[in-house]
PyMOL Python script that loads the backbone (N, CA, C, O; Angstrom):
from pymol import cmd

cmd.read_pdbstr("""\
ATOM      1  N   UNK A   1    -154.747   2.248  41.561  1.00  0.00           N
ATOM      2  CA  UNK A   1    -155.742   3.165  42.088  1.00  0.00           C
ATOM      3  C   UNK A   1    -155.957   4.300  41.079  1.00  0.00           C
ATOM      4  O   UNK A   1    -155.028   5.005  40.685  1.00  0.00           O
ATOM      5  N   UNK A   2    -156.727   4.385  40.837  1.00  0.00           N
ATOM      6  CA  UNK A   2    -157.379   5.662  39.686  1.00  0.00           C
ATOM      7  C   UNK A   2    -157.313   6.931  40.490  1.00  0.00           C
ATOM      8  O   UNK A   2    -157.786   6.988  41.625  1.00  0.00           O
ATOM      9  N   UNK A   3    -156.720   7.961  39.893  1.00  0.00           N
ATOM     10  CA  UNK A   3    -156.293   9.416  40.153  1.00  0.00           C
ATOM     11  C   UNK A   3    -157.507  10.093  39.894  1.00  0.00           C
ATOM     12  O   UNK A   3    -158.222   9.597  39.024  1.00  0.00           O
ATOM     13  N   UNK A   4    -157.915  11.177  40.495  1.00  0.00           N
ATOM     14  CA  UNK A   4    -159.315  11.423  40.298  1.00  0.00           C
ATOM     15  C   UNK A   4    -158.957  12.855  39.264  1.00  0.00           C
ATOM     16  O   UNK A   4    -157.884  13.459  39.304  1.00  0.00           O
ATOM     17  N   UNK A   5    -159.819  13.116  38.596  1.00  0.00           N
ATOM     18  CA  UNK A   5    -159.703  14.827  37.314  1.00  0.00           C
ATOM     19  C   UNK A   5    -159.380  15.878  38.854  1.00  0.00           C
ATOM     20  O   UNK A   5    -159.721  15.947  40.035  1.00  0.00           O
ATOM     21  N   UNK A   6    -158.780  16.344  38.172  1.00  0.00           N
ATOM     22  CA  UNK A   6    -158.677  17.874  39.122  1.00  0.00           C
ATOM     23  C   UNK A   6    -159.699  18.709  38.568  1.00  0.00           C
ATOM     24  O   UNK A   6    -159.783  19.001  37.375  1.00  0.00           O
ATOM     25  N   UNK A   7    -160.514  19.103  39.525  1.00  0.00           N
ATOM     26  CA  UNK A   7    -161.463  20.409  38.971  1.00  0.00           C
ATOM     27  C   UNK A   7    -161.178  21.461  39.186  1.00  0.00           C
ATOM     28  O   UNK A   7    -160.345  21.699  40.061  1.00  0.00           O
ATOM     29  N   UNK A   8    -161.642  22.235  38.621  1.00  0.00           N
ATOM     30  CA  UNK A   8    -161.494  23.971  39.153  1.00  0.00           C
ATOM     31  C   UNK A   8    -162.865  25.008  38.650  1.00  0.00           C
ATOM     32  O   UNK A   8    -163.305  25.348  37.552  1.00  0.00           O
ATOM     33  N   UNK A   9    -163.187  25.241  39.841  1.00  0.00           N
ATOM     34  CA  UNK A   9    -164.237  25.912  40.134  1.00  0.00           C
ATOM     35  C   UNK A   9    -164.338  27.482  39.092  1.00  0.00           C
ATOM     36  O   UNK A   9    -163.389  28.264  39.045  1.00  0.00           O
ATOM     37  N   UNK A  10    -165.432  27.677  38.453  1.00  0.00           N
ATOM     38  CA  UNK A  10    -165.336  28.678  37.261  1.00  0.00           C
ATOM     39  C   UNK A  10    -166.173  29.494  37.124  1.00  0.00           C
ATOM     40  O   UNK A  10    -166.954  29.028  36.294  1.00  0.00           O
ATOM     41  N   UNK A  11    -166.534  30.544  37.463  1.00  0.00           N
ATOM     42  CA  UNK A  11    -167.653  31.378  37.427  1.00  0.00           C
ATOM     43  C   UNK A  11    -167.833  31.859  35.788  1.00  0.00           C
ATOM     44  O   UNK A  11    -166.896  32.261  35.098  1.00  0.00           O
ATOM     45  N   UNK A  12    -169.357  31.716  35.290  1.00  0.00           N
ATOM     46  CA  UNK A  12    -169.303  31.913  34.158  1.00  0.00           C
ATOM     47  C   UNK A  12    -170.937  32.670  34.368  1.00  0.00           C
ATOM     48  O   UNK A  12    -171.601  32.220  35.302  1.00  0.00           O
ATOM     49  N   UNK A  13    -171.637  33.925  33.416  1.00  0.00           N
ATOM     50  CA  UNK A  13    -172.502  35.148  33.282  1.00  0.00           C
ATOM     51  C   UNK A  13    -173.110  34.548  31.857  1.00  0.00           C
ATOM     52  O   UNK A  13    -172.551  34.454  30.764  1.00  0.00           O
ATOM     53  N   UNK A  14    -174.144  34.261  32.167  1.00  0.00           N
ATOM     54  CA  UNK A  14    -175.098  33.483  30.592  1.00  0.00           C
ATOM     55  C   UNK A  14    -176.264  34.412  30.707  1.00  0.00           C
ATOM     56  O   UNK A  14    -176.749  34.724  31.795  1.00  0.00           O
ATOM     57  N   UNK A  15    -176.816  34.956  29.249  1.00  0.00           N
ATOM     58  CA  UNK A  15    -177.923  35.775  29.228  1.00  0.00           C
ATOM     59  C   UNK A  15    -178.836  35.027  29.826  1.00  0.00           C
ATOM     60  O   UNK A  15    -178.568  33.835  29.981  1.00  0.00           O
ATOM     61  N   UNK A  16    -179.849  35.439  30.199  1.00  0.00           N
ATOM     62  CA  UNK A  16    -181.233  35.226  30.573  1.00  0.00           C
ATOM     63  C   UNK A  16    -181.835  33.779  29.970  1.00  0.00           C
ATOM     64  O   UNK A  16    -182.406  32.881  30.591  1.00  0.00           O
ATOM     65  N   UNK A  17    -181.580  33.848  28.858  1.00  0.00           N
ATOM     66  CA  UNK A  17    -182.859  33.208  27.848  1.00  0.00           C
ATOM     67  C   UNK A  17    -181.836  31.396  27.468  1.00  0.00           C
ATOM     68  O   UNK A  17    -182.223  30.231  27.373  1.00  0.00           O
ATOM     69  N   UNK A  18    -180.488  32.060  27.360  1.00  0.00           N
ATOM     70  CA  UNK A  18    -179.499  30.615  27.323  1.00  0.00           C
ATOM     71  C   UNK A  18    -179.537  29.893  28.663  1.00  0.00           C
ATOM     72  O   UNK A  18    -179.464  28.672  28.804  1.00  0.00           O
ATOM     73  N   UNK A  19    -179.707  31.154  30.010  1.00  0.00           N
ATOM     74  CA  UNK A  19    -179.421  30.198  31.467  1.00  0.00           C
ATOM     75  C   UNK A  19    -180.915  29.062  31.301  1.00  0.00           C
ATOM     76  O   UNK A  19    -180.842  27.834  31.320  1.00  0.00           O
ATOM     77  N   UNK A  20    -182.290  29.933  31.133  1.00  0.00           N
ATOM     78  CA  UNK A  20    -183.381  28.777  30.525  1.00  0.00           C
ATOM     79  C   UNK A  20    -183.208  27.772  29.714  1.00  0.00           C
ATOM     80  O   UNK A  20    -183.652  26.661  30.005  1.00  0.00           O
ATOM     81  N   UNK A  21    -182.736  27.934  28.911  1.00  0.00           N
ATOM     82  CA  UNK A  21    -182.977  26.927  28.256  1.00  0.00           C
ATOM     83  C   UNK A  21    -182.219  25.784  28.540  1.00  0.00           C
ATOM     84  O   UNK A  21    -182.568  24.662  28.173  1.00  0.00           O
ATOM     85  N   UNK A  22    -180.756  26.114  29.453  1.00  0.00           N
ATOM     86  CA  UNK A  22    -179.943  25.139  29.983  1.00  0.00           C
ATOM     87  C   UNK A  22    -180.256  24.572  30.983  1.00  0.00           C
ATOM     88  O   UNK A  22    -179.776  23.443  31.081  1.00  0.00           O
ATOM     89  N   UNK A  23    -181.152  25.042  32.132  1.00  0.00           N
ATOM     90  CA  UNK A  23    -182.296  24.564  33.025  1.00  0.00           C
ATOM     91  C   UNK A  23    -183.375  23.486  32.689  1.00  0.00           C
ATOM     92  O   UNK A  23    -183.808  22.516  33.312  1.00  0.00           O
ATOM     93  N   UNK A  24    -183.694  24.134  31.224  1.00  0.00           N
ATOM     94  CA  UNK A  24    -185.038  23.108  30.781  1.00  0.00           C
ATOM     95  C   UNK A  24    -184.023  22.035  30.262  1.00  0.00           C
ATOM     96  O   UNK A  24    -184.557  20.928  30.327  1.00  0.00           O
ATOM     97  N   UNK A  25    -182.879  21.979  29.820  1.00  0.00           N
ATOM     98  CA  UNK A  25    -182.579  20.933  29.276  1.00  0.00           C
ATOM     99  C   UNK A  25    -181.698  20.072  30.670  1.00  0.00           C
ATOM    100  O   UNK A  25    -181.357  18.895  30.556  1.00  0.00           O
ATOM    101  N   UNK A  26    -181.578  20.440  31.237  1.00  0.00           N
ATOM    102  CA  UNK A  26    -181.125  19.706  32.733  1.00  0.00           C
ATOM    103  C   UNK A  26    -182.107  18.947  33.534  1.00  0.00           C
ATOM    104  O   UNK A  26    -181.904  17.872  34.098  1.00  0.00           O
ATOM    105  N   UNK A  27    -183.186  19.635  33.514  1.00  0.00           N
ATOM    106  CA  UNK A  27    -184.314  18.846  33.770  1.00  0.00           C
ATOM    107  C   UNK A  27    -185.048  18.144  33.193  1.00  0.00           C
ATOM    108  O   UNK A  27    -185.572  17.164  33.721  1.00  0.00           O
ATOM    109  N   UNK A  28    -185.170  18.371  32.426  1.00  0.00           N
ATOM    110  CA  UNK A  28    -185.552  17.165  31.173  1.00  0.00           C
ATOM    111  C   UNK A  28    -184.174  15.989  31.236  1.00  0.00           C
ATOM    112  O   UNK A  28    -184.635  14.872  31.001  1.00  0.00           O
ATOM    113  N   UNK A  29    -183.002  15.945  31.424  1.00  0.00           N
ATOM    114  CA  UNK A  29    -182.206  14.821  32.003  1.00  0.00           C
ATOM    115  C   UNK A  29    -182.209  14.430  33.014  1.00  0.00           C
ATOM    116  O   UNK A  29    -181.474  13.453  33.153  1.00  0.00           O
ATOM    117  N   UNK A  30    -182.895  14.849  34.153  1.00  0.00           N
ATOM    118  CA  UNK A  30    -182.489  15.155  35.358  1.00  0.00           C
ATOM    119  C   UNK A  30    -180.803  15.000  35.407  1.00  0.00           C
ATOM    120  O   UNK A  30    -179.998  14.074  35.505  1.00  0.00           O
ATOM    121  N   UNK A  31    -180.763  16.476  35.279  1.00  0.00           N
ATOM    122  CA  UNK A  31    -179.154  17.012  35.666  1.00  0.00           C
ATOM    123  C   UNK A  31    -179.531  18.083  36.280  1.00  0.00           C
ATOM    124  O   UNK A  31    -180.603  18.687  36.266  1.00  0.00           O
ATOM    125  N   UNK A  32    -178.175  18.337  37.033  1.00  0.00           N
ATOM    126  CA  UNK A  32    -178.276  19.898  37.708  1.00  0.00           C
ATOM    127  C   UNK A  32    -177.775  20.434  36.663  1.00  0.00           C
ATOM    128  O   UNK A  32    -177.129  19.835  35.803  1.00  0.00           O
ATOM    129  N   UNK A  33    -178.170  22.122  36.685  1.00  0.00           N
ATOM    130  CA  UNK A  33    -177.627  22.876  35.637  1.00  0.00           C
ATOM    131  C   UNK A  33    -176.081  22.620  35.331  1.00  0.00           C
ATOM    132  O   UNK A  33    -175.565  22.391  34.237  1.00  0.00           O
ATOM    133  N   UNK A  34    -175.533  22.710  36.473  1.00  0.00           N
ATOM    134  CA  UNK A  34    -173.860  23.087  36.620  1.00  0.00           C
ATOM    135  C   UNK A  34    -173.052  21.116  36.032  1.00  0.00           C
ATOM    136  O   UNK A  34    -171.859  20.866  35.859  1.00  0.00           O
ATOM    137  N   UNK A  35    -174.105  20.245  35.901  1.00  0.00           N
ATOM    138  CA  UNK A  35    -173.470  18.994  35.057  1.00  0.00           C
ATOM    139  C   UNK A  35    -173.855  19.400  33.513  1.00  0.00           C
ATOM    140  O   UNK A  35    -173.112  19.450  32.533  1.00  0.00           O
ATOM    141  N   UNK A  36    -175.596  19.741  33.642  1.00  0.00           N
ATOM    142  CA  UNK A  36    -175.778  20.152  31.844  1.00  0.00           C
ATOM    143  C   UNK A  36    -174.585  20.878  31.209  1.00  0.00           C
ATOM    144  O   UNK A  36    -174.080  20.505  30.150  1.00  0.00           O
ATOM    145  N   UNK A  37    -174.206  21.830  31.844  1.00  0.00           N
ATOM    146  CA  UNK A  37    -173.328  23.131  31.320  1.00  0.00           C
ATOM    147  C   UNK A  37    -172.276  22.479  31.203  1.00  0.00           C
ATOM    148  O   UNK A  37    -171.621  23.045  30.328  1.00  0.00           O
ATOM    149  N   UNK A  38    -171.704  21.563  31.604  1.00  0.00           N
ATOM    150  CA  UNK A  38    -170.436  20.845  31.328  1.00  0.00           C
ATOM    151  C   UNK A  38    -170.349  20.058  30.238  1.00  0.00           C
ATOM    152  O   UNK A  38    -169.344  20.033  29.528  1.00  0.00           O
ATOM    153  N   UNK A  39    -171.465  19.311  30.013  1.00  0.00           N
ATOM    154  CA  UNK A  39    -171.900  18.745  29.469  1.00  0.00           C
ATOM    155  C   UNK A  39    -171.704  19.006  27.651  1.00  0.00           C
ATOM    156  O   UNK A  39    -171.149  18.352  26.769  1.00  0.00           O
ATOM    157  N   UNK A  40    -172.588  20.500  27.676  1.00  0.00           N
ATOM    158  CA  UNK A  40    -172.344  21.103  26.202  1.00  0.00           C
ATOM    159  C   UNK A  40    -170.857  21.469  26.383  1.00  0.00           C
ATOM    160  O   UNK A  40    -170.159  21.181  25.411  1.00  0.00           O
ATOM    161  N   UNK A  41    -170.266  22.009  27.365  1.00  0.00           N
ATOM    162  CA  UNK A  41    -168.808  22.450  27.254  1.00  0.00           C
ATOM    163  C   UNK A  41    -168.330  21.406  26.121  1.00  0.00           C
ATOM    164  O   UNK A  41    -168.351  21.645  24.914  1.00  0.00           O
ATOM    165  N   UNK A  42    -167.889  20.184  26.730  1.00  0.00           N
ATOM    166  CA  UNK A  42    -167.602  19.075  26.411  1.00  0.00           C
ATOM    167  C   UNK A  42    -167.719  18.990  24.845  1.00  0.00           C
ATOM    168  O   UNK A  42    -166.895  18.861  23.940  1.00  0.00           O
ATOM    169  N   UNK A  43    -169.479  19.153  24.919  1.00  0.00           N
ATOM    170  CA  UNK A  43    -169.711  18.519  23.118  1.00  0.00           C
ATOM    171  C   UNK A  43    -169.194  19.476  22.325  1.00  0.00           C
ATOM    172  O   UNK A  43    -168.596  19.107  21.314  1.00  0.00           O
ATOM    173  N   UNK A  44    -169.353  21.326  22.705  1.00  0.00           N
ATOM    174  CA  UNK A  44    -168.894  22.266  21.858  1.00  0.00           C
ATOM    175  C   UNK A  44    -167.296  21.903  21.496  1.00  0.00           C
ATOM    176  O   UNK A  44    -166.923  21.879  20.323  1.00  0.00           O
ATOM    177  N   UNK A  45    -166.428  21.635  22.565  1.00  0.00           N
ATOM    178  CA  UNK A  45    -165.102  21.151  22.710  1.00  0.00           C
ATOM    179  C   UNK A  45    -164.850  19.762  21.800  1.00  0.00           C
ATOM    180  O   UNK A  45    -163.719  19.490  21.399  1.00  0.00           O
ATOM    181  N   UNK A  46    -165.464  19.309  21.647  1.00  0.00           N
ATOM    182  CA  UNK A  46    -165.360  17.716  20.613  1.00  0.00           C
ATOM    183  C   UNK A  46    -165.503  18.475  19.042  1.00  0.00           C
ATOM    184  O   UNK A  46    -164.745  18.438  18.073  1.00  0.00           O
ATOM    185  N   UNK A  47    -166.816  19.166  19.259  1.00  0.00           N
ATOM    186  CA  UNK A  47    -167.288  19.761  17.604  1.00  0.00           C
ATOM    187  C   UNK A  47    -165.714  20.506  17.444  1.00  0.00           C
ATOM    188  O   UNK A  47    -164.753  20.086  16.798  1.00  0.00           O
ATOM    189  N   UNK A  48    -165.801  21.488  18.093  1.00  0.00           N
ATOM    190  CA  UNK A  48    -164.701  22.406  17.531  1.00  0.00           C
ATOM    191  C   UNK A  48    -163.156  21.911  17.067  1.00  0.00           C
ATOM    192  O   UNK A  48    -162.349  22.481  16.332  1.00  0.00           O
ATOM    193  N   UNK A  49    -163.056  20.583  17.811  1.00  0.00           N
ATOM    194  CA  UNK A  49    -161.813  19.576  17.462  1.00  0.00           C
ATOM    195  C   UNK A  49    -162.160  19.020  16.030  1.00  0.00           C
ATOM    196  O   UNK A  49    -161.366  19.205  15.107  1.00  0.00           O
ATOM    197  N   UNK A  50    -163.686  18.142  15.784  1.00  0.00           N
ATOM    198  CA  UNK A  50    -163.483  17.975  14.636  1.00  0.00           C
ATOM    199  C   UNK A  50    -163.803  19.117  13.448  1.00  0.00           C
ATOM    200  O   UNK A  50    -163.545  18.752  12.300  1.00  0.00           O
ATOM    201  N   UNK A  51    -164.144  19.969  13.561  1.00  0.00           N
ATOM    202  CA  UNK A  51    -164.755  21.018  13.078  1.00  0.00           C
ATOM    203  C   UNK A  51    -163.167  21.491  12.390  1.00  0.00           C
ATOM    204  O   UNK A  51    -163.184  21.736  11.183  1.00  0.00           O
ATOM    205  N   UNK A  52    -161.931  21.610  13.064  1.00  0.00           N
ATOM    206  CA  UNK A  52    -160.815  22.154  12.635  1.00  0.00           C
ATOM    207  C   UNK A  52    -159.351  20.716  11.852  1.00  0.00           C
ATOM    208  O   UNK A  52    -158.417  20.895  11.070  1.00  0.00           O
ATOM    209  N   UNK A  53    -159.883  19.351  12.622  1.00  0.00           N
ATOM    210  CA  UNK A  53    -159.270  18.657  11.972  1.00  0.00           C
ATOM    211  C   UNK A  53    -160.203  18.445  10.320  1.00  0.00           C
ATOM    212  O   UNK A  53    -159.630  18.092   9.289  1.00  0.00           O
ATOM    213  N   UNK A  54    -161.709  18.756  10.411  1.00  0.00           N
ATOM    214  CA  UNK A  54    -161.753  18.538   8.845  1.00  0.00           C
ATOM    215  C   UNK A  54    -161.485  19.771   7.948  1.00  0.00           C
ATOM    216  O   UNK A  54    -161.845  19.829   6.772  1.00  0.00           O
ATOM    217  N   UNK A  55    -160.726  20.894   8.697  1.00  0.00           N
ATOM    218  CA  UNK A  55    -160.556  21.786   7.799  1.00  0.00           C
ATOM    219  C   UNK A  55    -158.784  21.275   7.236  1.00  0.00           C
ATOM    220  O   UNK A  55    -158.293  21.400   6.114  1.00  0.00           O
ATOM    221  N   UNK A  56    -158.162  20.693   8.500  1.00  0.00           N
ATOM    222  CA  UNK A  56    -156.877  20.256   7.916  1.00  0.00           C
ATOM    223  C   UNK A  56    -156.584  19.268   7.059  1.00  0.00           C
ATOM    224  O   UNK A  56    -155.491  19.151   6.505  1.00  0.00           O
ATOM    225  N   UNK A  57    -157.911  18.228   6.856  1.00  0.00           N
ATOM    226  CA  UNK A  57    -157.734  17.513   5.973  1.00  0.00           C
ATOM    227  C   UNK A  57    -158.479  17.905   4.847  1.00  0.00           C
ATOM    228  O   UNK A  57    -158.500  17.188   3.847  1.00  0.00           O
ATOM    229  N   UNK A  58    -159.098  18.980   4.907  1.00  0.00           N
ATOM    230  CA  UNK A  58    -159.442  19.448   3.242  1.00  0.00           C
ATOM    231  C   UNK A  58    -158.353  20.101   2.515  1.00  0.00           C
ATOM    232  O   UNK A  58    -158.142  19.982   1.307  1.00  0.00           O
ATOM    233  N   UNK A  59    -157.451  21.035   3.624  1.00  0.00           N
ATOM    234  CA  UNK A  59    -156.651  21.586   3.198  1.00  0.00           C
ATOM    235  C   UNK A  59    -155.593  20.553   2.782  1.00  0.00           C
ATOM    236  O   UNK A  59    -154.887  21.070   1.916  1.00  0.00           O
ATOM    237  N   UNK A  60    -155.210  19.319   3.050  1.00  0.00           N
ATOM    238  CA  UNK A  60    -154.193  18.528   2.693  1.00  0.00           C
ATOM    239  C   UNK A  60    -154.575  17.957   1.332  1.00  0.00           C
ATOM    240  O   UNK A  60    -153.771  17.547   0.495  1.00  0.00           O
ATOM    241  N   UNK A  61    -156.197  17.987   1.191  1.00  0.00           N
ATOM    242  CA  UNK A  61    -156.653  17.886  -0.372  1.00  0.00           C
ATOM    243  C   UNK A  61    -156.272  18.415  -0.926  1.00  0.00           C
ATOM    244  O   UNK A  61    -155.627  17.898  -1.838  1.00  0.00           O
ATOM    245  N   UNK A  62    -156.349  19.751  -0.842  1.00  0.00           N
ATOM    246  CA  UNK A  62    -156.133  20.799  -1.804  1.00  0.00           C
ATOM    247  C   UNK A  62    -154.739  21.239  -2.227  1.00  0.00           C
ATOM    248  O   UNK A  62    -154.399  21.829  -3.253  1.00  0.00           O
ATOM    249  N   UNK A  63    -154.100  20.867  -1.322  1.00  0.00           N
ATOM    250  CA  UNK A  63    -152.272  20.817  -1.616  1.00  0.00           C
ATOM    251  C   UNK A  63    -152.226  20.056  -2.809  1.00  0.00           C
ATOM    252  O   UNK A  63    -151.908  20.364  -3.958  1.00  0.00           O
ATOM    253  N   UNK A  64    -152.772  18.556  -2.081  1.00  0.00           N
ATOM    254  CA  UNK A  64    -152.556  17.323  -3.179  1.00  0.00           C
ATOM    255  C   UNK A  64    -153.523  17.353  -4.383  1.00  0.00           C
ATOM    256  O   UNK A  64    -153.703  16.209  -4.801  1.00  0.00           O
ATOM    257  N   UNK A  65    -154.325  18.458  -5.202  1.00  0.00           N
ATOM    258  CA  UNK A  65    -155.195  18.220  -5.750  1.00  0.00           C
ATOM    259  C   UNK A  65    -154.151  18.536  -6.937  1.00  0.00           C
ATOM    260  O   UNK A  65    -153.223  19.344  -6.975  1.00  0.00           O
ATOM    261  N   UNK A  66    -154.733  17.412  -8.104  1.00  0.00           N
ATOM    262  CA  UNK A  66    -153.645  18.096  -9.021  1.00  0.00           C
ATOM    263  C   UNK A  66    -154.583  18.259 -10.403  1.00  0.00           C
ATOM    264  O   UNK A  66    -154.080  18.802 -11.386  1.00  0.00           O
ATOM    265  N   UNK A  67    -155.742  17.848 -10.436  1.00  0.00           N
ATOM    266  CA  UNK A  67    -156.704  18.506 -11.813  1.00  0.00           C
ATOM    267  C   UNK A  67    -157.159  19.718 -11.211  1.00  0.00           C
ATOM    268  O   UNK A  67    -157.250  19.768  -9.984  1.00  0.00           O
ATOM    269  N   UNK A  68    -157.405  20.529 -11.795  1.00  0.00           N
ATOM    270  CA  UNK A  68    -157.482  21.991 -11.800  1.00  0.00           C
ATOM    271  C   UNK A  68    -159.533  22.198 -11.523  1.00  0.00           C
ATOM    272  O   UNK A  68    -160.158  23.156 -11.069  1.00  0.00           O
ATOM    273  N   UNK A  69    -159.838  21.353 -11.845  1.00  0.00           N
ATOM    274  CA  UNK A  69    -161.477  21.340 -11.516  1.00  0.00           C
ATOM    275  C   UNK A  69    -161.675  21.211 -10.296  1.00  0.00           C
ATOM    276  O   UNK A  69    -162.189  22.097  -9.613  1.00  0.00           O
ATOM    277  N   UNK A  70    -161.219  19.868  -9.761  1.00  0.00           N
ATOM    278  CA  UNK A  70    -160.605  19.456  -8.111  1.00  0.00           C
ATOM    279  C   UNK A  70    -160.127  20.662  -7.302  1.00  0.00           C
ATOM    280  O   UNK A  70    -160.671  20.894  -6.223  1.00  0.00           O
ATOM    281  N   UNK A  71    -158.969  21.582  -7.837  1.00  0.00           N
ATOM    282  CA  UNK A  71    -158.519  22.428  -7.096  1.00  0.00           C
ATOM    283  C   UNK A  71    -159.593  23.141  -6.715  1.00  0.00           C
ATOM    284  O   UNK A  71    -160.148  23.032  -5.622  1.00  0.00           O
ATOM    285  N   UNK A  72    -160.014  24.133  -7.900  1.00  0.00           N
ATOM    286  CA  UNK A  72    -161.114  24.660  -7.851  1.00  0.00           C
ATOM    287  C   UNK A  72    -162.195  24.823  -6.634  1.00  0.00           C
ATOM    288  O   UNK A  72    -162.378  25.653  -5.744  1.00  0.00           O
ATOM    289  N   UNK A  73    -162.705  23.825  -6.975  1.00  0.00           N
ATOM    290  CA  UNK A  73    -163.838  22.963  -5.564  1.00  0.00           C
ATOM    291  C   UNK A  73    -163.380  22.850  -4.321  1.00  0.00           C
ATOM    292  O   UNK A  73    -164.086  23.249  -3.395  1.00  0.00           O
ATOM    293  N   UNK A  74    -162.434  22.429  -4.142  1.00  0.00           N
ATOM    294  CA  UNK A  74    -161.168  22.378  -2.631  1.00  0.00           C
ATOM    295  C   UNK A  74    -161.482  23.753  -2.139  1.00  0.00           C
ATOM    296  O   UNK A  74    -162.091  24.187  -1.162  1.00  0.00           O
ATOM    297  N   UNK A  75    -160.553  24.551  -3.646  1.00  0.00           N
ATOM    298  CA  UNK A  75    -160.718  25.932  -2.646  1.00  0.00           C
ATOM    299  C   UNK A  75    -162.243  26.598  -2.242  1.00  0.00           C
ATOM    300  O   UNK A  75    -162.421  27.093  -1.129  1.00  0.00           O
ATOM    301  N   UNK A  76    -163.137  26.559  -3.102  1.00  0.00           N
ATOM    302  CA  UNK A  76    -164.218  27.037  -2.588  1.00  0.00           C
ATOM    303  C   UNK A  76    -164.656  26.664  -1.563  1.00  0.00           C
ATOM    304  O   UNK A  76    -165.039  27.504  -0.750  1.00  0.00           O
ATOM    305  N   UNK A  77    -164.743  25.232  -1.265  1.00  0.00           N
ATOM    306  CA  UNK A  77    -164.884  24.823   0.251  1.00  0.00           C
ATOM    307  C   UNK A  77    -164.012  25.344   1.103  1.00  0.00           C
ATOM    308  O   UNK A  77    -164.340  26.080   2.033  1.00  0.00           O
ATOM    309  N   UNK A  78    -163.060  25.060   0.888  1.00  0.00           N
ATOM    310  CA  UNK A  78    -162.176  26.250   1.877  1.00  0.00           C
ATOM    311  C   UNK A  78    -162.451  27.239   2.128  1.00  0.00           C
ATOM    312  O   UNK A  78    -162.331  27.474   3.331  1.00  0.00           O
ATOM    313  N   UNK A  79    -162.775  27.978   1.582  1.00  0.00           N
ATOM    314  CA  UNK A  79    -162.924  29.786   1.573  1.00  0.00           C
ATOM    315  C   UNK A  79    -164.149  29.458   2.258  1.00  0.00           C
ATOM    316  O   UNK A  79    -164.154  30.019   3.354  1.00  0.00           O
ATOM    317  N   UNK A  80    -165.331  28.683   2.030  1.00  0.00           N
ATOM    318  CA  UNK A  80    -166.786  28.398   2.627  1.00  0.00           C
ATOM    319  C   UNK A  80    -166.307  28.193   3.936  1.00  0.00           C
ATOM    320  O   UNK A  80    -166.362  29.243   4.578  1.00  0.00           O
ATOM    321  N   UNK A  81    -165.989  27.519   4.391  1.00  0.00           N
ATOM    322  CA  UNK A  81    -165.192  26.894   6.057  1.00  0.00           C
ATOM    323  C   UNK A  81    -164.619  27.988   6.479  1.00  0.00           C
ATOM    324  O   UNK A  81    -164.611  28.179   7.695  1.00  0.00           O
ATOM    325  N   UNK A  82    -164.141  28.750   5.790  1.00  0.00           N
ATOM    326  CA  UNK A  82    -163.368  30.288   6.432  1.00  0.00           C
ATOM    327  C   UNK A  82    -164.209  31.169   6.689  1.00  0.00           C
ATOM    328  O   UNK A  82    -164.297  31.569   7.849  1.00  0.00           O
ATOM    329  N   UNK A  83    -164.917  31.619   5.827  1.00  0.00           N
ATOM    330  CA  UNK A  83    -165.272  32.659   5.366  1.00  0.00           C
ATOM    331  C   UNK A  83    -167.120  32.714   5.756  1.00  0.00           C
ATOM    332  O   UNK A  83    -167.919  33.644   5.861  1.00  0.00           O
ATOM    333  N   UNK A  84    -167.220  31.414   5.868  1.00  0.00           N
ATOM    334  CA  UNK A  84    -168.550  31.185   5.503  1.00  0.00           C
ATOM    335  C   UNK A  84    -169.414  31.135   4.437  1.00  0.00           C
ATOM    336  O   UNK A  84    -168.753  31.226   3.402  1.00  0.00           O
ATOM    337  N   UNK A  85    -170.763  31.017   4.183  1.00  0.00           N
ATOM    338  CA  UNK A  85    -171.537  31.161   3.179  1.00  0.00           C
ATOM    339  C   UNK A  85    -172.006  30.082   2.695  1.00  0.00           C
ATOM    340  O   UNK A  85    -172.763  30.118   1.724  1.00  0.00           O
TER     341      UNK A  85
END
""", "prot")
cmd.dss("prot")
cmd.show_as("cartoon", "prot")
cmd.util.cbc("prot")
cmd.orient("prot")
């Protein structure tokens, strides 16, 4: 028998102009807002997983980089991923 997710109920305050646009994009799926909004939860929550495992595997480059041009480049991407720009 399959165990069902435990939910928990979450009050969350979105400007004006984000609660629209999460409306128009719910309806344009036909979703209710409160599935859309889960929805991006979800994808922001996936990005931000890979978003930080490809910073750990650049950084495992850059340990292992052993020409000095290579390093170089590693780190600037690095510092770019940090820092931005």
């Amino acid at each position: 028998m399959a165990i069902a997710k435990k939910v928990v109920r979450q009050s969350v305050t979105l400007p004006a102009d984000i609660a629209h646009q999460v409306q128009r994009m719910a309806k344009g799926r036909r979703l209710s807002s409160n599935r859309m909004l889960v929805e991006l939860v979800e994808s922001g929550l996936a990005a931000q997983e890979r978003k930080q495992q490809e910073f750990l595997d650049l950084a495992q480059r850059f340990r292992s980089a052993t020409d000095k041009k290579e390093v170089q480049r590693l780190g600037d991407e690095l510092g770019r991923m940090v820092f931005g720009g």
